[in-house]
C-alpha positions as CSV (number, residue, x, y, z in Angstrom):
1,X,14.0,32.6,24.4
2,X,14.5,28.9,25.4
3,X,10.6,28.8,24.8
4,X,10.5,29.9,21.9
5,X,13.1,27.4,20.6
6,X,11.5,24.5,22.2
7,X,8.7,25.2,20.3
8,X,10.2,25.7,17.2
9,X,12.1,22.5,17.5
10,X,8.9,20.6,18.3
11,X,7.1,22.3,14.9
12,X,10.1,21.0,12.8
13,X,10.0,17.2,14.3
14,X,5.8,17.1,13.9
15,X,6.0,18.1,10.4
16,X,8.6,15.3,9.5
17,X,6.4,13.0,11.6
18,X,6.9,9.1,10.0
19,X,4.1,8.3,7.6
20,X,2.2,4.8,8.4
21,X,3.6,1.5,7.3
22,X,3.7,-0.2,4.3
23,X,2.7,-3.1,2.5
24,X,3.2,-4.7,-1.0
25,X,0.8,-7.3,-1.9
26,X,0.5,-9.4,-5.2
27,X,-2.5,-9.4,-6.4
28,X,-3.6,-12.7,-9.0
29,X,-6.4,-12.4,-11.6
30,X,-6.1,-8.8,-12.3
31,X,-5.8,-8.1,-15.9
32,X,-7.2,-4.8,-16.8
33,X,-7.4,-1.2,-15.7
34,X,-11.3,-2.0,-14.5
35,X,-9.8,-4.3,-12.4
36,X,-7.0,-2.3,-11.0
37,X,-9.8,0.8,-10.3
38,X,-12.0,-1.8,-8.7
39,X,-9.5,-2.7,-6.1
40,X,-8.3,0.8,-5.7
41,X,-11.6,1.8,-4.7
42,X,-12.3,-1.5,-1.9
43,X,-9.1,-0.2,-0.5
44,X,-9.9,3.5,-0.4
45,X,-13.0,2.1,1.5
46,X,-11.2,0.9,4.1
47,X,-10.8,3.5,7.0
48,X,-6.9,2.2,7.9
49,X,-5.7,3.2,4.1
50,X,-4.1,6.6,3.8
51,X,-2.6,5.8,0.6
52,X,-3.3,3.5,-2.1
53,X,-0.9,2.4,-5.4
54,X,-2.3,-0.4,-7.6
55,X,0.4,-1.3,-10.2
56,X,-1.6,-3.5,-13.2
57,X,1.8,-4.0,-14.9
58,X,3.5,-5.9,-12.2
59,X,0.2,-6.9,-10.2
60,X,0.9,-5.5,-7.0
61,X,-1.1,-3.5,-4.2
62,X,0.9,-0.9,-2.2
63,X,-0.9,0.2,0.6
64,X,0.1,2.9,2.9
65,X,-1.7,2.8,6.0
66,X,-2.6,5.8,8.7
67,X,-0.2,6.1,11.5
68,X,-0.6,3.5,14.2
69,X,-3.2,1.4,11.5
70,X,-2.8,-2.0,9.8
71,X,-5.1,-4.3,7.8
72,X,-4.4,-7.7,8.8
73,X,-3.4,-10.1,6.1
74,X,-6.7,-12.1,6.4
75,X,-8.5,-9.2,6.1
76,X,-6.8,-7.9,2.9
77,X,-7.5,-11.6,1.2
78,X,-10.7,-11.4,2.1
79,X,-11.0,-7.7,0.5
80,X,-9.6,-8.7,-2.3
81,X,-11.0,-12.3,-2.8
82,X,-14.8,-10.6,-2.4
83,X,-13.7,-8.7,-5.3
84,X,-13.1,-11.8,-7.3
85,X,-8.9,-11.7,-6.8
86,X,-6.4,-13.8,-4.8
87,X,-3.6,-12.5,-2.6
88,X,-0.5,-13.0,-2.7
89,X,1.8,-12.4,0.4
90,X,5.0,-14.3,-1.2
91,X,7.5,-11.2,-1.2
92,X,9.3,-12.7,-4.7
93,X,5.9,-12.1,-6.5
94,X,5.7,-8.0,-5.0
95,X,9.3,-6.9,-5.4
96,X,9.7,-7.4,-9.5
97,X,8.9,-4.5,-11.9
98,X,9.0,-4.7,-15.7
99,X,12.6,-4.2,-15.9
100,X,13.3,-7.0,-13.4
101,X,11.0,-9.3,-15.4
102,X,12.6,-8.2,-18.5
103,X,16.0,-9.0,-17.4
104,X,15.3,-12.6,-16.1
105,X,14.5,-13.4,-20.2
């Protein structure tokens, strides 16, 4: 019996395991949805990306990366600078959304 609830208690905790860490990162220069899709798909390239969110509207990368994974910053300016964008690490420029913006007028 004790067996048997060990295990069961050790199915429950793996299947609320902690996803990987994540990362907002202001992106400069992009301006349309080709854009957006272009970066989406250097990111999806990338074998430390699980998950990938690229918000044109607020200009902003969220990356979710694989347990125990990381992209370094240098390496996600340079993925995004051969691309033809700039990064942008400053947390002011990754944490507004419309309504924010909307607000400061």
């Amino acid at each position: 019996m004790k067996q048997l609830i060990i295990t069961a208690l050790f199915l429950l905790n793996a299947s609320f395991a902690t996803a990987g860490e994540e990362l907002k990162v202001g992106v400069k220069g992009m301006v349309c949805a080709f854009c957006a899709q272009g970066i989406e798909k250097k990111f999806k390239a990338q074998p430390e990306v699980e998950k990938i969110e690229v918000s044109l509207e607020n200009k902003f990368v969220k990356l979710n990366f694989k347990d125990g994974k990381r992209l370094s910053k240098e390496k996600i300016t340079e993925i995004l600078k051969d691309a033809g964008y700039e990064a942008n690490f400053d947390e002011k420029s990754t944490e507004g959304t419309k309504e924010a913006s909307e607000k400061k007028k």
